[in-house]
Every structure is written in C-alpha cells, then in structure tokens.
N, C-alpha and C positions, 0 to 999 in steps of 0.2 A: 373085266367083263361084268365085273358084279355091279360096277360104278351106272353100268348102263342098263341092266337089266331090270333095277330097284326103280329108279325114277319112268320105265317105260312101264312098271308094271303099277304105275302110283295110277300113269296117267292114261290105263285101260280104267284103274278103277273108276275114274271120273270119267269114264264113257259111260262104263257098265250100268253105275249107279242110275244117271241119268235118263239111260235109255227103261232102266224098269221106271225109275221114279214118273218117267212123262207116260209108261204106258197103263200104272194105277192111274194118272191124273185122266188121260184117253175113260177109262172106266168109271169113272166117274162124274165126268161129264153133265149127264143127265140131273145133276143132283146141283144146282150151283153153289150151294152153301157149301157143300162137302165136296164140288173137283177147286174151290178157291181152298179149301182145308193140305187139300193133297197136290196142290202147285207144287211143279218140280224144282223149283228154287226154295218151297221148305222142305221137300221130302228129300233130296239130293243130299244137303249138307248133313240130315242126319244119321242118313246112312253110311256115307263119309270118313263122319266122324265116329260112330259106332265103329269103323271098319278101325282107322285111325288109333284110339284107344283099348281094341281091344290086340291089334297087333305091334302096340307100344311104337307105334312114326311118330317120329316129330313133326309138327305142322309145316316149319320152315323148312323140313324136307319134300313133302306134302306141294307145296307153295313151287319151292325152285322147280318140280317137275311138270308141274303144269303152267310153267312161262310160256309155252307157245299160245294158251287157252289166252293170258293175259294179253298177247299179244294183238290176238284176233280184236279184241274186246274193239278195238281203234277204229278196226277196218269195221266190224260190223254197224260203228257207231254214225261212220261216211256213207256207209252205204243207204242207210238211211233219208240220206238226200234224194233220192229217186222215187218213193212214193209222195214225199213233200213235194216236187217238182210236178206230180201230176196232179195235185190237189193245189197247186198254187192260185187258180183263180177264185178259188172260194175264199182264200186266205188274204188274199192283197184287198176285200170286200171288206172283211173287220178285223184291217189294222188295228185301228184305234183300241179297241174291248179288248184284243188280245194282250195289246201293251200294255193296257193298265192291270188286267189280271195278270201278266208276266211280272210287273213291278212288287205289284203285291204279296202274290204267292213267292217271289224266291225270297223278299226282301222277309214273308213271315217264316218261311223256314229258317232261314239261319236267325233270327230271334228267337224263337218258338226256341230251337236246340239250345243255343246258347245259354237261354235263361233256365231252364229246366236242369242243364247239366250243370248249370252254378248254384242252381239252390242245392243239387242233391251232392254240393261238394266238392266236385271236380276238380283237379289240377289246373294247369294253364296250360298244359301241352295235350288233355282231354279238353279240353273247352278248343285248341284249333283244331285237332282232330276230328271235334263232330261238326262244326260249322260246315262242310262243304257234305251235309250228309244228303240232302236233296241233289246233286251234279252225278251224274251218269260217272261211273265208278271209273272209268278212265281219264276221266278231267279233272274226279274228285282226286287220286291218287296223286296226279300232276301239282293240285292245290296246296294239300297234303305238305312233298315232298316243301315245295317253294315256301311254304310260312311254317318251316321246321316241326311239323305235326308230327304223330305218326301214323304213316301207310297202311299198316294191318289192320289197325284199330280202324281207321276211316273206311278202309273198304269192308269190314265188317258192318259196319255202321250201316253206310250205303247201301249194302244188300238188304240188310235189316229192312229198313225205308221202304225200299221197294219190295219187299215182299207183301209189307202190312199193307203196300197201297194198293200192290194188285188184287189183295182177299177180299179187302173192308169196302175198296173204291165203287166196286160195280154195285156190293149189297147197297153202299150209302147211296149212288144216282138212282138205283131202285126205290130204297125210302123215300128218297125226297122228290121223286117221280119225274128226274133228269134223264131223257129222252133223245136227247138233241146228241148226235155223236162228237160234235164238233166242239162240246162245251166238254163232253167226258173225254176226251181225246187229249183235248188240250190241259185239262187239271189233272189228268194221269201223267202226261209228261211232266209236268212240275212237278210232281209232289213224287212220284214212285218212278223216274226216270226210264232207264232201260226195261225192267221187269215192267213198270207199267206199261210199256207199249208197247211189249210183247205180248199184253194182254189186251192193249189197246184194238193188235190186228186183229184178233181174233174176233171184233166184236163189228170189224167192216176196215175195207182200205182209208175211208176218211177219217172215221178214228183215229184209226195206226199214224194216218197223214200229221194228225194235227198234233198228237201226243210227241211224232217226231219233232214239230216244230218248237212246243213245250220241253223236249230236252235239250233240243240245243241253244233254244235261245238261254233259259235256263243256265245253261253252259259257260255259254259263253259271256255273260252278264256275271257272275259270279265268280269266274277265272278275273275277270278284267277289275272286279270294286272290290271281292274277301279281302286279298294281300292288301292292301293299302288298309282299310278298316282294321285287318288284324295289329297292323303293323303301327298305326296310331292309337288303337287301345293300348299295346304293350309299353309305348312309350313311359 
C-alpha cells in the first residue's frame, strides 16, 4: 500500500505547489517585472524542491511519480496545432522571414550552448546534453536519449531555457520597442520553447500562434540535423 500511496502523494505535491505558485504569479500580475519574477515555472520547482530536501526524497523517486505529467507533456505539445491552424493564413504570407529566422535562431542556440559549455569545461556527455536545450522538453528528451546524453540533465536545461525566455523575453521586446506579436511569438518559440508560448498566449492568440509554429519547427529541424552533427563531431 505504501508503494502507492508515496508516489500519489509526490504527485498531489506537484499539483499543490503549482496551484499556489500560478496563484502568487495571478497576484502579481499588475507588476510585469515581478509576475515574470514569480512565473510558476520558477516558483514551482522551488518549492518542490524545498519540500524535496527537507523531507529527504530522492529526485528519481520525485521524477518516476510524476510520469504521467511527463506523459502529457507530448499531448499538450500536438495539441498546439489547432491555434497554429487558425493563424495559418498570416503565416503562409512570411514564409520566407520565418525560415530564415528559424535557420538562424535554432542553428545559434545549439552553438551559443555548445560553446559556452566547452569553454567552461564540460564533458562530452554535458556538451550533448545541453545541445538540444532550445527543443520543447519532449523532443529534447527524445534527442537526449538517441545521441546517448543525459535525460535529467537535458530536461533541466530545457526548463532552465525557457524560464529565462519567458522573464527577460517580453522585458527585452519592451526595450527594443518589439511590438509586432508575430515577431515575439515566433522568437519565444525558438529561444524558450513550451514555457515561452505559454507566455506567448497570454500576450494574444497570434502570438501563442506563432510561438507554436517557432516550437515546432524548431523541433523538428533539430531532431532531424543534432544526431547527425553530434554523431560526426564525435567521430
């Protein structure tokens, strides 16, 4: 009984937490410097993890009880097809600018990581692990597993990523006086994947639209060229 009780009671905590951590971020609101401080993607995991270390769980117990959260992760990431689908006719207009901002931003994420985690010393098995750290955390995992990374590490990464893009991204279109939803839409899906476009929606449907199309192209360009790049640098 106790085999089941422990992992059901992990995975109220990862309701519980959530549910306060998104209703400070509700409170805060009004303030955008300080509800992107109290995002329930940083405030969750510290809570978490307080909770975690002070009642001595191990993480990989932590982790295996909330497989079904992981599971979702897939579905919520398809489902995302259906606001892209109503925003497809402003999207099939610039083709072109999309692609090449798609080329370039996923092509500078995984250099950016790369080089960064090789100057500051990194392994070879940290150096594939942060490489898919811009890919929405279900694809990066996928990536992960396929060019013998590791998993945890990566999906820490990943969220990491996308936390810093959903805080910094809106203040930076703010400084630089980016306006246009359709440009922040789509460089929050690249750069802060899932968490960016779930801040994406927040800021209009076309946003959210285009951020979608920024994850998954993303995605799917990265699943399709990392392995191979990875798998000719180790040569």
């Amino acid at each position: 009984m106790i085999h089941i009780i422990i992992p059901a009671l992990l995975l109220i905590l990862t309701f519980v937490t959530f549910s306060l951590s998104f209703w400070l971020y509700g409170k805060t609101k009004p303030n955008p410097i300080l509800s992107s401080l109290f995002h329930p993607l940083v405030t969750t995991p510290i809570f978490v993890s307080v909770v975690l270390l002070l009642a001595n769980i191990d993480y990989n117990d932590y982790r295996e009880a909330n497989q079904p959260l992981f599971f979702l992760l897939g579905t919520a990431t398809v489902a995302l097809a259906i606001p892209l689908h109503q925003q497809f006719h402003h999207i099939r207009s610039l083709t072109k600018p999309l692609l090449l901002t798609l080329f370039f931003g996923a092509s500078f994420a995984v250099i950016t990581a790369l080089s960064i985690a090789w100057f500051l010393g990194a392994t070879p098995e940290t150096l594939i692990s942060v490489a898919p750290k811009s890919v929405t955390t279900p694809i990066a995992l996928g990536i992960a597993e396929k060019i013998n990374g590791e998993p945890s590490l990566t999906a820490g990464i990943v969220v990491f990523t996308g936390v810093i893009g959903a805080i910094f991204g809106p203040l930076l279109f703010r400084w630089l006086g980016i306006s246009d939803d359709r440009i922040k839409g789509f460089v929050l899906g690249i750069c802060a994947h899932g968490v960016g476009t779930a801040r994406a929606f927040e800021t209009s449907g076309k946003c959210g639209a285009f951020s979608s199309l920024g994850l998954g192209l993303t995605g799917a360009i990265t699943a399709m060229i990392l392995p191979w790049v990875i798998i000719y640098l180790l040569k």
